[in-house]
C-alpha angles and dihedrals in degrees: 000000000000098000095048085053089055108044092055091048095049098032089067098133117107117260118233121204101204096186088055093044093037081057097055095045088051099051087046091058097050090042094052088040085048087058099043091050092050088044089056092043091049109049124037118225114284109248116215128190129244119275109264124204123250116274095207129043125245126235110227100142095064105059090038112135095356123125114221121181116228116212135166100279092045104116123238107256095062103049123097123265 
């Protein structure tokens, strides 16, 4: 009884069974590569469209160097960002 004692005490390390976990690896990767090939098949590209340039001109020169407080009423288009 004294080897089986022992084994158990000094065979403490976890077990892997690498077919089970390769399986299972295995199943998750064709069912991930499954979605992606019926998302591709579902939804057409988006199209956007080009960047366009600004129709008005920022003012970047009239605030420089000034401090201004922000409080609760302040409106929107003049906090920070």
């Amino acid at each position: 009884m004294a080897g089986v004692y022992e084994k158990s005490v000094t065979d403490f390390r976890r077990k892997w069974d690498k077919d089970e976990y390769e399986k299972i690896a295995k199943e998750k990767l064709e069912a991930e590569q499954m979605a992606l090939l019926e998302k591709e098949l579902k939804e057409p590209p988006v199209k956007r469209e080009l960047l366009q340039p600004r129709e008005y001109k920022v003012d970047l020169d009239s605030k420089l160097g000034k401090s201004q407080v922000i409080t609760k009423t302040t409106p929107a288009s003049q906090q920070g960002g």
